[in-house]
C-alpha positions, 0 to 999 in steps of 0.5 A: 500500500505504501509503494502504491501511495509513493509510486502514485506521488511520483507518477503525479510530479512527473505529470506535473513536471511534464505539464509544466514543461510544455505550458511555461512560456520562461524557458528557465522554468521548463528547465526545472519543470524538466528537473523536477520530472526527471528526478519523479522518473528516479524515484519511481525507477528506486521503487522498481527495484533498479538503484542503477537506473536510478542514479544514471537518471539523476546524474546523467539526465537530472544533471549533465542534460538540464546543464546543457540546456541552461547553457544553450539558453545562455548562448542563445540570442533571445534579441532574435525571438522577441517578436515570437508571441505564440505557436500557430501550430498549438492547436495542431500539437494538442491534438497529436497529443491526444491522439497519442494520448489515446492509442497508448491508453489502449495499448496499455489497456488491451495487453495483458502484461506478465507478472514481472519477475525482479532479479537483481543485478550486482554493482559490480558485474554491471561496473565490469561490463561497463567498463570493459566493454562499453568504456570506448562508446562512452568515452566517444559519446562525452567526447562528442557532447563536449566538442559540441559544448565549446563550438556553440560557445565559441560560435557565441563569442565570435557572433557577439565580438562582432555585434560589440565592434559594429559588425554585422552577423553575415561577416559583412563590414559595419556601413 
């Protein structure tokens, strides 16, 4: 009864947090609301028995994924989106999302799921295969992320040098 209570707190944050997500017009805001549900997706991976998940959730997406949008939201231009009021296609979007909304209630309803059978994974085997095995993919995938990371930092820096000396964003000499 008591994981029932939990589990149906943290499915209500991560709707919540979801909601939040997508109605916010502060995009600062949509980074916690974002944060927020993240760490409710945690929470409900530590009922479900997989500390691992857990723990990947918070450090990789909780962390690593809401700093690098709140650096994007640093180096973006917001000059350029002023004049962005609203989403013409609002309208468009609610109805997809209600229509999926709609065929995964009826998947989850018309399936019968099995029951689940828990078996549990010890810290170091997974460390080992993690580490052997996936330690290059990994390795590569950082990499990637932080090359990424500087080259839209140094894109900003050369764009608003330029704008600061009179120039203009197309390289052009200032009139």
């Amino acid at each position: 009864m008591a994981s029932l209570i939990a589990f149906s707190f943290l499915a209500t944050l991560v709707l919540a947090g979801g909601i939040g997500v997508v109605t916010t017009r502060n995009v600062g805001y949509a980074a916690l609301f974002l944060l927020l549900s993240l760490i409710a997706v945690a929470g409900i991976f530590i009922l479900s028995l997989a500390e691992f998940l857990a723990l990947v959730q918070v450090l990789i997406y909780g962390g690593a994924v809401v700093i690098v949008i709140i650096f994007a939201l640093m180096l973006t231009r917001l000059e350029e989106f002023s004049h962005v009021r609203d989403n013409p296609q609002k309208l468009v979007a609610a109805i997809a999302a209600l229509m999926m909304l709609g065929v995964l209630a009826a998947a989850f309803l018309e399936f019968e799921h099995p029951p689940a059978q828990l078996k549990e994974v010890k810290f170091e085997a997974l460390g080992e295969e993690l580490f052997a095995r996936w330690a290059i993919p990994f390795e590569v995938a950082s990499l990637v992320l932080l090359v990424s990371l500087l080259g839209a930092f140094l894109i900003a820096r050369v764009e608003r040098r330029g704008r600061d000396r009179g120039g203009t964003d197309s390289g052009g000499d200032a009139p």
